[in-house]
N, CA, C and O of each residue as an XYZ file, in Angstrom:
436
protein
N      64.196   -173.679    158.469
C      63.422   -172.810    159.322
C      61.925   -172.905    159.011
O      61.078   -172.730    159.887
N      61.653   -173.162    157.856
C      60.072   -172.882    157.409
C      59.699   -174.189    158.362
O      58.839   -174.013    159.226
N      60.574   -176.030    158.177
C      59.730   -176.959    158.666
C      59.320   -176.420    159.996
O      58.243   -176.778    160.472
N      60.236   -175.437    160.747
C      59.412   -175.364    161.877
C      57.874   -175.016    162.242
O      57.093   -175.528    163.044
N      57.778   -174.149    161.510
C      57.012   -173.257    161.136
C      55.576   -174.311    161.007
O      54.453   -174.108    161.468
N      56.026   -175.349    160.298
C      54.876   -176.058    159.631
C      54.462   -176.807    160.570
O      53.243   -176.911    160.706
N      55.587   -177.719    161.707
C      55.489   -178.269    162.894
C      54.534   -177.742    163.602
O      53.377   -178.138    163.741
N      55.020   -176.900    164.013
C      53.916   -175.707    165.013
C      53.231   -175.809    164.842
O      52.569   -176.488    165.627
N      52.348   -175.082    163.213
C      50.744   -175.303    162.678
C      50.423   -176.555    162.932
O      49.347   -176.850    163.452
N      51.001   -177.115    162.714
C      49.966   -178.705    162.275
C      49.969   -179.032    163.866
O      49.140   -179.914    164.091
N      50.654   -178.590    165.068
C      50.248   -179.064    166.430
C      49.269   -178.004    166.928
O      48.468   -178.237    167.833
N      49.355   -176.949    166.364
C      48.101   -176.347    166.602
C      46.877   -176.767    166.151
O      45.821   -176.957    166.756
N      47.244   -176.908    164.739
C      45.429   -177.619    164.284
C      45.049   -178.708    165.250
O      44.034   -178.855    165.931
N      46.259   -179.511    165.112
C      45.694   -180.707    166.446
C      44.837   -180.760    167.660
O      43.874   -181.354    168.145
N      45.818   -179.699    167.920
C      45.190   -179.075    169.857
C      43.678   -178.427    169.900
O      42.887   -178.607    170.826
N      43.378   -177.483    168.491
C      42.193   -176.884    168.504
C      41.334   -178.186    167.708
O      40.144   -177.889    167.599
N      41.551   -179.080    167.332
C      40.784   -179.900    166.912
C      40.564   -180.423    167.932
O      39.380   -180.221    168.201
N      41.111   -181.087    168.796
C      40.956   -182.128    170.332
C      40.559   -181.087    171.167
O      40.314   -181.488    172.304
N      40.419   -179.963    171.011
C      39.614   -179.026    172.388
C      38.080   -178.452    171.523
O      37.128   -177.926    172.100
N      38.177   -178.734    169.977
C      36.672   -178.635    169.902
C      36.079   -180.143    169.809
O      34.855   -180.114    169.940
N      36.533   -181.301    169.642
C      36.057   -182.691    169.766
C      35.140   -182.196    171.102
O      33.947   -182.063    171.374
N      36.554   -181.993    171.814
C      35.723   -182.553    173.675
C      34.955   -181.448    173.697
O      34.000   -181.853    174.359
N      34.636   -179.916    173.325
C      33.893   -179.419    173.426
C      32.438   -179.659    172.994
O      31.550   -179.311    173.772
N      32.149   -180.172    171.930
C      31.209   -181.102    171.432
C      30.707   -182.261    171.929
O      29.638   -182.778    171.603
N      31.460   -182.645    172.688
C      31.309   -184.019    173.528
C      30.632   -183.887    174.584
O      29.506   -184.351    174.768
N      31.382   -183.140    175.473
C      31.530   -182.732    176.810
C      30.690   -181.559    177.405
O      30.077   -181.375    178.456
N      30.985   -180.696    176.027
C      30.386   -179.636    177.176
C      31.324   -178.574    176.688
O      32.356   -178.858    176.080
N      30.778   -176.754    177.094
C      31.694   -175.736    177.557
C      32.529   -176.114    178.672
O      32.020   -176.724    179.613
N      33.564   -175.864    178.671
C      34.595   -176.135    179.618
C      33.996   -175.780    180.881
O      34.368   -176.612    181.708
N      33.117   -174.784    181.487
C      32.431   -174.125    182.677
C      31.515   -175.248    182.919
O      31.499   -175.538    184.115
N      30.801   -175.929    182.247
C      30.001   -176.940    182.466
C      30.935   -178.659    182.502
O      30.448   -179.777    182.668
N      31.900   -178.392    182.351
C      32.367   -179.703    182.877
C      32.864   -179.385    184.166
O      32.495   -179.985    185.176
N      33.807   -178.329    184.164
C      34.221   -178.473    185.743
C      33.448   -177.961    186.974
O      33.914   -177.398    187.964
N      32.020   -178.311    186.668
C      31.021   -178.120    187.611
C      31.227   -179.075    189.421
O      31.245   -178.734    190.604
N      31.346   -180.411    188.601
C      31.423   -181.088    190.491
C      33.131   -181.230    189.823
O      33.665   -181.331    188.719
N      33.571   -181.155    191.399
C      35.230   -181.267    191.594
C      35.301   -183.573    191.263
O      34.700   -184.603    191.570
N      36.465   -183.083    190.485
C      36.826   -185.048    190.141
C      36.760   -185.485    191.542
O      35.869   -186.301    191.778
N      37.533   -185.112    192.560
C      37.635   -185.653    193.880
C      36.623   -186.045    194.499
O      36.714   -187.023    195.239
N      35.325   -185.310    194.320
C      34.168   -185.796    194.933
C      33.270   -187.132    194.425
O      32.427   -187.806    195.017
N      33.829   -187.211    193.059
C      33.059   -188.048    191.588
C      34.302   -189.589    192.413
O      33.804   -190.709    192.536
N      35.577   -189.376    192.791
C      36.319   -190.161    193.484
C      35.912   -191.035    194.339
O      35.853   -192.263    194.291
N      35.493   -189.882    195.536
C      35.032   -190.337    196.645
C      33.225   -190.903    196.742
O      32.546   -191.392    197.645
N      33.025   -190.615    195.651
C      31.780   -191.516    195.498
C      31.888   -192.918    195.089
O      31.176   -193.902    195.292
N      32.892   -192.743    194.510
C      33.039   -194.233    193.440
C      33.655   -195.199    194.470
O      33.295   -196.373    194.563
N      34.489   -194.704    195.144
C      35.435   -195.387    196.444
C      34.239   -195.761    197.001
O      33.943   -196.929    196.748
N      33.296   -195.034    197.812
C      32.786   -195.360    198.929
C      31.137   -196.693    198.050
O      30.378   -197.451    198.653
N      31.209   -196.466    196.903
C      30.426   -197.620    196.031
C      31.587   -198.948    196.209
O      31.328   -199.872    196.980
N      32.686   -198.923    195.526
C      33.469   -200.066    195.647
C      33.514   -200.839    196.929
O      33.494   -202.060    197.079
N      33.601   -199.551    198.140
C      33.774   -200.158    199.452
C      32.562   -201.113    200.214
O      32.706   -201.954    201.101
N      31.354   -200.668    199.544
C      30.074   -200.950    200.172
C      30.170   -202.661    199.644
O      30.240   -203.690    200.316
N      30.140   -202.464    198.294
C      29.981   -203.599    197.089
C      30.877   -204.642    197.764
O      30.403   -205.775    197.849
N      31.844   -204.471    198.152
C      33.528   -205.422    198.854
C      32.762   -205.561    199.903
O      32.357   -206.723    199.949
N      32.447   -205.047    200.601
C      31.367   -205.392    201.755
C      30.625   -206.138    201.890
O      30.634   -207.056    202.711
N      29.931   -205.915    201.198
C      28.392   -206.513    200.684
C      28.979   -208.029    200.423
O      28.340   -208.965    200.904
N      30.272   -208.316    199.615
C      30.630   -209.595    199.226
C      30.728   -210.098    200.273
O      29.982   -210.950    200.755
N      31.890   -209.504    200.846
C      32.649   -210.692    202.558
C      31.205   -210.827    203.221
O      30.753   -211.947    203.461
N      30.639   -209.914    203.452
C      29.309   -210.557    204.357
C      28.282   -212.099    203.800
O      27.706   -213.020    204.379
N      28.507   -211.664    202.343
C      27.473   -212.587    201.805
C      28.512   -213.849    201.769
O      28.062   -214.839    202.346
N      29.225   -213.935    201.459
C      30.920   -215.256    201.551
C      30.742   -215.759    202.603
O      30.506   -216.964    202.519
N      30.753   -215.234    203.881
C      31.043   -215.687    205.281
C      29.258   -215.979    205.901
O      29.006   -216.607    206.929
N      28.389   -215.456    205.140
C      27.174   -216.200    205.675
C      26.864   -217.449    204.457
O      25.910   -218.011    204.996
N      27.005   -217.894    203.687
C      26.883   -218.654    203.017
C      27.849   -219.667    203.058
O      27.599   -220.822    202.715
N      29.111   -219.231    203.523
C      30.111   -220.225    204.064
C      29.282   -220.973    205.664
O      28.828   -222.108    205.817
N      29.343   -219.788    206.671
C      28.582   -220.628    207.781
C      26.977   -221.709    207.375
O      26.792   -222.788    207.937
N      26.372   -221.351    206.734
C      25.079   -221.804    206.393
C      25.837   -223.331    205.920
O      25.642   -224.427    206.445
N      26.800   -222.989    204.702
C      27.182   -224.648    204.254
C      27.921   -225.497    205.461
O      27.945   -226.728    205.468
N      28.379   -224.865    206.241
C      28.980   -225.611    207.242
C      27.658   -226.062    208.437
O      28.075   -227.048    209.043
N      26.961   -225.869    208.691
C      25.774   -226.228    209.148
C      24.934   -226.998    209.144
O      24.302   -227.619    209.998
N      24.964   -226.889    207.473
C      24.492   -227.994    206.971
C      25.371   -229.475    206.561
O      24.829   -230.531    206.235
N      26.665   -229.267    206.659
C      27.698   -230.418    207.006
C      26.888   -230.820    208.227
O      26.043   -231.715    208.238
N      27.235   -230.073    209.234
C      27.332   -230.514    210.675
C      26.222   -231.521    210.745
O      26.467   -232.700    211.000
N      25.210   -231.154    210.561
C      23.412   -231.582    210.524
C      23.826   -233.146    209.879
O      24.091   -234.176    210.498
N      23.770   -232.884    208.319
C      24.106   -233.894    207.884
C      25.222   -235.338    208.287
O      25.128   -236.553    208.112
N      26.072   -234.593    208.790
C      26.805   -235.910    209.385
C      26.402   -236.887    210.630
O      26.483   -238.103    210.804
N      25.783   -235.449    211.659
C      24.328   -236.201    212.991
C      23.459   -237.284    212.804
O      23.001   -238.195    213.493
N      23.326   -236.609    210.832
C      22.002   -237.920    210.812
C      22.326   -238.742    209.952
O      21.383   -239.418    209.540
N      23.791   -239.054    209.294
C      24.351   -239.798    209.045
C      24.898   -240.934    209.647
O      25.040   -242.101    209.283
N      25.277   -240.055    211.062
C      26.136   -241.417    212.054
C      27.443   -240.924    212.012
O      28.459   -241.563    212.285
N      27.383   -239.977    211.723
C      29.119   -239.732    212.032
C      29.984   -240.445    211.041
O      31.130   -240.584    211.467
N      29.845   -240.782    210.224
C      30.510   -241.493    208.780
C      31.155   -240.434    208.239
O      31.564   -240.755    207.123
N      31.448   -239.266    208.528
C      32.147   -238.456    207.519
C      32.895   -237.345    208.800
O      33.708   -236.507    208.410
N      32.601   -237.418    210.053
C      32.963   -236.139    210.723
C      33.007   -236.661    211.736
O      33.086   -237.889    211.780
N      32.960   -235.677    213.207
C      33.025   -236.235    214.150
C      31.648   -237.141    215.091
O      30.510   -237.195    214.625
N      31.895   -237.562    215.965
C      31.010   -238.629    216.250
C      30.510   -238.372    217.142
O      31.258   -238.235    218.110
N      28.964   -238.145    217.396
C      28.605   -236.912    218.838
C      28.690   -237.901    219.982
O      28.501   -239.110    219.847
N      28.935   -237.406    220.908
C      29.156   -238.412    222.304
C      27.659   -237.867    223.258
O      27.226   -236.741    223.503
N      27.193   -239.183    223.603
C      26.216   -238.533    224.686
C      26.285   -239.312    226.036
O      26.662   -240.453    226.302
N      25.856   -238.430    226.692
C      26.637   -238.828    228.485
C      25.421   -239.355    229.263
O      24.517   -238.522    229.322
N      25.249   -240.141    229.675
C      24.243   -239.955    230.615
C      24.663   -239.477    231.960
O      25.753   -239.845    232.400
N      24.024   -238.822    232.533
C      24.473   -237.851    234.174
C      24.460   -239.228    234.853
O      23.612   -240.038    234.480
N      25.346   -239.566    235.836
C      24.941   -240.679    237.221
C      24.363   -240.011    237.926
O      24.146   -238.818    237.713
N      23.935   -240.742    239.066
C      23.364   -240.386    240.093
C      24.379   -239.386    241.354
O      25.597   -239.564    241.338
N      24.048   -238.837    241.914
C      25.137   -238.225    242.962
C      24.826   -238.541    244.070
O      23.631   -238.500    244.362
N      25.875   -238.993    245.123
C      24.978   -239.661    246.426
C      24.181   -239.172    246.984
O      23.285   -239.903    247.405
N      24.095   -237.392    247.322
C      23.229   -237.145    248.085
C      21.319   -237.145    247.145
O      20.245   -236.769    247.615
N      21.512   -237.502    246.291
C      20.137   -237.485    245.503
C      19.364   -239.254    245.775
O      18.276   -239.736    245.460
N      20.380   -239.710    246.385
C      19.508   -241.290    246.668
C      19.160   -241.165    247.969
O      19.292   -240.167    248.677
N      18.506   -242.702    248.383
C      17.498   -242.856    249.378
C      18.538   -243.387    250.385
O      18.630   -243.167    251.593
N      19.261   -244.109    249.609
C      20.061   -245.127    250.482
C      21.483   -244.201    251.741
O      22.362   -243.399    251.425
N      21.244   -244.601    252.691
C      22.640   -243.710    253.434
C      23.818   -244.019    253.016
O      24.142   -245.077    252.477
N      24.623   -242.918    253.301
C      26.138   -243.306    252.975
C      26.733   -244.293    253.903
O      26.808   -244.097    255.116
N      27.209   -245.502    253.223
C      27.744   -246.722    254.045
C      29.329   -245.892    255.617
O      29.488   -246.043    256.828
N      29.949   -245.219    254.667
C      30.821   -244.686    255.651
C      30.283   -244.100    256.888
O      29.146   -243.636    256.809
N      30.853   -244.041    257.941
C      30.385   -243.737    259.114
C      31.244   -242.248    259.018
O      32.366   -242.200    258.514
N      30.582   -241.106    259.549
C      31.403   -239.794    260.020
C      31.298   -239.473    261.190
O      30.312   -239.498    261.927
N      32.608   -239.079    261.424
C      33.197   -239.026    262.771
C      32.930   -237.171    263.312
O      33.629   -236.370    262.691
N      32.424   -236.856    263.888
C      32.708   -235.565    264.753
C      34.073   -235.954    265.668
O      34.572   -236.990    266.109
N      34.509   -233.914    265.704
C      35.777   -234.225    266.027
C      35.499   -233.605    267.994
O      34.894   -232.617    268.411
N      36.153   -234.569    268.658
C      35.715   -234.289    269.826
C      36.500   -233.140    270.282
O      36.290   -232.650    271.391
């Protein structure tokens, strides 16, 4: 019966030792639970979220920029590494020449 006894004390000294540590640490208990954790939460969330943000934007413009500079580079390469630009020249369309159209058109009587 006494070990109980002794159990007890010695988890008491414990408990009042670890609630005057953090009191010393921390603060009067009234002065820590000043801002609610949830809000200290939702700050930290909405930092993480910005920061994750901030990455994909900077990833996906620095990804397009290097691809750009592929593109460029292969133009003035010659197409040795990518695709090969095609250029068209426009023809002429008949009604833009001088010459008449050889076919004869018929009105319909």
């Amino acid at each position: 019966m006494s070990g109980d006894r002794d159990v007890v004390l010695l988890e008491t000294v414990k408990t009042h030792r670890s609630r005057l540590v953090s009191a010393l640490l921390f603060g009067e208990l009234d002065e820590r639970r000043l801002v609610d954790d949830n809000v200290r939460r939702l700050v930290v969330g909405l930092v993480i979220a910005a920061v994750a943000c901030a990455g994909c934007a900077g990833t996906s413009f620095v990804l397009s920029v290097l691809a750009d500079q592929r593109t460029n580079q292969s133009q003035t390469t010659g197409g040795s590494g990518g695709a090969v630009p095609v250029t068209v020249s426009p023809s002429p369309s008949p009604a833009s020449t001088d010459v008449p159209d050889p076919t004869p058109t018929r009105e319909p009587r």
